[in-house]
C-alpha positions, -999 to +999 in steps of 0.1 A: -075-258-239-108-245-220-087-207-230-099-218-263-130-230-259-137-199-239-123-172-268-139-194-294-175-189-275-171-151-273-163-147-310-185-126-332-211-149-350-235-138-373-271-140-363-292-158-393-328-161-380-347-137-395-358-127-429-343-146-457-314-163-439-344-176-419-358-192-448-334-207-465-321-223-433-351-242-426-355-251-458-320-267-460-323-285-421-361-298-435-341-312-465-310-326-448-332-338-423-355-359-443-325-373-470-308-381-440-335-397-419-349-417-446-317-435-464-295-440-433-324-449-406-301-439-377-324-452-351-341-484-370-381-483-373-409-506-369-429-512-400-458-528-376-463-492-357-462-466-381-496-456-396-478-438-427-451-450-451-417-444-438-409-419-459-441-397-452-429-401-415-394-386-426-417-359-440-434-349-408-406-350-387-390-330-403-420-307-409-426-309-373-385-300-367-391-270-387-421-257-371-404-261-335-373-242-345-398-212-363-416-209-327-386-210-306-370-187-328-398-164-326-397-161-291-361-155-289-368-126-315-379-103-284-351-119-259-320-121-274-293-095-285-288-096-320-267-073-323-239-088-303-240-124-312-212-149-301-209-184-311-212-192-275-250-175-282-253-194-314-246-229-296-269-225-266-298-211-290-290-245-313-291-267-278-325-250-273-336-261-305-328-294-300-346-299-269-377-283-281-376-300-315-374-335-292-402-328-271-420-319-305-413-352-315-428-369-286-459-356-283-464-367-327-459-400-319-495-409-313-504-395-348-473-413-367-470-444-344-496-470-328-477-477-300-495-483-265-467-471-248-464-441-270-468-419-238-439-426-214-410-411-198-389-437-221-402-424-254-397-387-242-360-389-233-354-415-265-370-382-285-345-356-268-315-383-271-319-391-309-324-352-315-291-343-298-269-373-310-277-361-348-283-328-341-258-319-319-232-339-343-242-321-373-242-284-350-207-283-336-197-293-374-214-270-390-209-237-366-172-245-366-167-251-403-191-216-410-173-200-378-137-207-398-150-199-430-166-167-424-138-157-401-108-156-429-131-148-459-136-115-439-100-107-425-084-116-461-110-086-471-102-066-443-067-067-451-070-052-486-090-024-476-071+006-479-075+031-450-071+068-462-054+097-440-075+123-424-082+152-439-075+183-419-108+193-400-133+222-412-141+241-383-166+257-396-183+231-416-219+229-399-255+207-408-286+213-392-302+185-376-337+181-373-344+156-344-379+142-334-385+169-306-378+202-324-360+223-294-338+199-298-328+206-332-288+206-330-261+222-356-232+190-366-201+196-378-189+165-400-155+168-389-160+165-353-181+135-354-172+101-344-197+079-344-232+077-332-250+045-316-285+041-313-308+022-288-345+020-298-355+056-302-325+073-287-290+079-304-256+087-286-241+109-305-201+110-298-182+143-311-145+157-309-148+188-288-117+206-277-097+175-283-115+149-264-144+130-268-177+138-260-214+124-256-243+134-265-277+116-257-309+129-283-343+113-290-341+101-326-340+070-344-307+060-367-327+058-399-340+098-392-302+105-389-284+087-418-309+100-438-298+134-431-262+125-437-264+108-469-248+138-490-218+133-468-197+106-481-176+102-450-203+100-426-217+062-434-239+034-420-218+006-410-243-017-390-280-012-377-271+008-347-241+024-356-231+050-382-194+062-381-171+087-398-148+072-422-117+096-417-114+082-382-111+045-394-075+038-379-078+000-386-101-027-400-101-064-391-126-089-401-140-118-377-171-140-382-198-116-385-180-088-407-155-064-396-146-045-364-133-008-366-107+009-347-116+046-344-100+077-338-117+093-306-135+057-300-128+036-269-145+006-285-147-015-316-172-009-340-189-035-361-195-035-399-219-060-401-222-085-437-254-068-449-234-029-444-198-051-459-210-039-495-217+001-491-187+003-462-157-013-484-171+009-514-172+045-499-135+035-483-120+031-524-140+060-530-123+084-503-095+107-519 
């Protein structure tokens, strides 16, 4: 059993907080929120105390929710790895939430409630306990129906994805690559590349030489790179810091976040992340 739990923490889980996806998720939580606070009153309310209609309170804890959530989430923007998301990640991140969001929710009471005793130590931990018991309900439901849903959507796709044999390597095909110091301008050979991995302005490049795979460290960023590539159809952009070569898929599966690749001269799986699913699964039909 705690096996289980364990493998089911590690799992790859997509990371939603930022851009859109950021959006429309607090948009939905302020919704569910409210609809849910204001026709099932989990926690009973005291017409006497509150100094707005019931439903405007709804409204502005909810509001108040939302606004917690966008400020933690901003902070964790510049201390979390985003790029390697687990579900374990995504469930301490939500209990995070919930904690902050309760806290919110104390210190509003004296604006939404005329409550001498507004306050205390009791009315701080009643906040953080009604926050979790709905909260943390509705986030192991939702993060395991998503988890499951995501999870086979992606491997039934992975599974029809045709992977193509190799072509026989050009030795002689060669590109010239313009990095951002120019002495280290380098010549690439398509066929030798692997994949390349970038962190911040720095790209690890990994190339076939002599049979065996070799690394090489230069100061560019990705984008510089795959720009550089883009008239070579096997050479393609699978993820924000990683662009592989296509002839060395050797297997695809799919898992929460997208897919992982199996490559030919890699010692590690590569992600395809959803955004890259798209472009990736189209250049693979496309290979002859």
């Amino acid at each position: 059993m705690l096996a289980s739990i364990g493998t089911f923490l590690k799992q790859p889980y997509p990371y939603y907080y930022r851009g859109r996806s950021l959006i429309i998720l607090l948009g939905l939580l302020f919704l569910a929120s409210t609809s849910f606070n204001y026709f099932f009153e989990p926690f009973g309310n005291n017409p006497a105390e509150m100094k707005f209609s019931f439903f405007w309170i709804c409204v502005i804890h909810s509001l108040n929710a939302g606004l917690t959530i966008a400020l933690v989430v901003f902070v964790a923007h510049f201390v979390v790895d985003k790029d390697n998301w687990t579900t374990g990640r995504e469930l301490l991140l939500w209990s995070i939430f919930l904690l902050a969001v309760g806290i919110a929710q104390f210190f509003i009471r004296d604006f939404v409630y005329d409550n001498p005793r507004n306050w205390t130590t009791r009315y701080l931990l009643e906040e953080i306990r009604n926050t979790y018991l709905i909260g943390g309900i509705l986030l192991l439901m939702l993060v395991s129906l998503n988890f499951n849903r995501l999870y086979f959507q992606n491997r039934v796709q992975a599974q029809s994805i045709i992977i193509q044999p190799r072509k026989r390597p050009d030795q002689n095909r060669s590109i010239a690559i313009r990095t951002t110091v120019q002495q280290d301008n380098f010549s690439l050979n398509p066929d030798a590349f692997v994949y390349a991995h970038s962190e911040k302005n720095y790209l690890n490049l990994y190339l076939e030489v002599a049979g065996t795979t070799q690394q090489k460290l230069i100061r560019m960023p990705m984008k510089q790179l795959d720009d550089q590539l883009e008239d070579i159809s096997d050479l393609v952009r699978v993820h924000r810091s990683y662009l592989v070569n296509l002839r060395r898929v050797l297997s695809v599966e799919g898992n929460a976040s997208g897919y992982q690749l199996q490559l030919e001269g890699a010692t590690i799986p590569i992600p395809v992340s959803r955004s890259f699913i798209p472009s990736f699964q189209e250049r693979m039909e496309s290979m002859g």
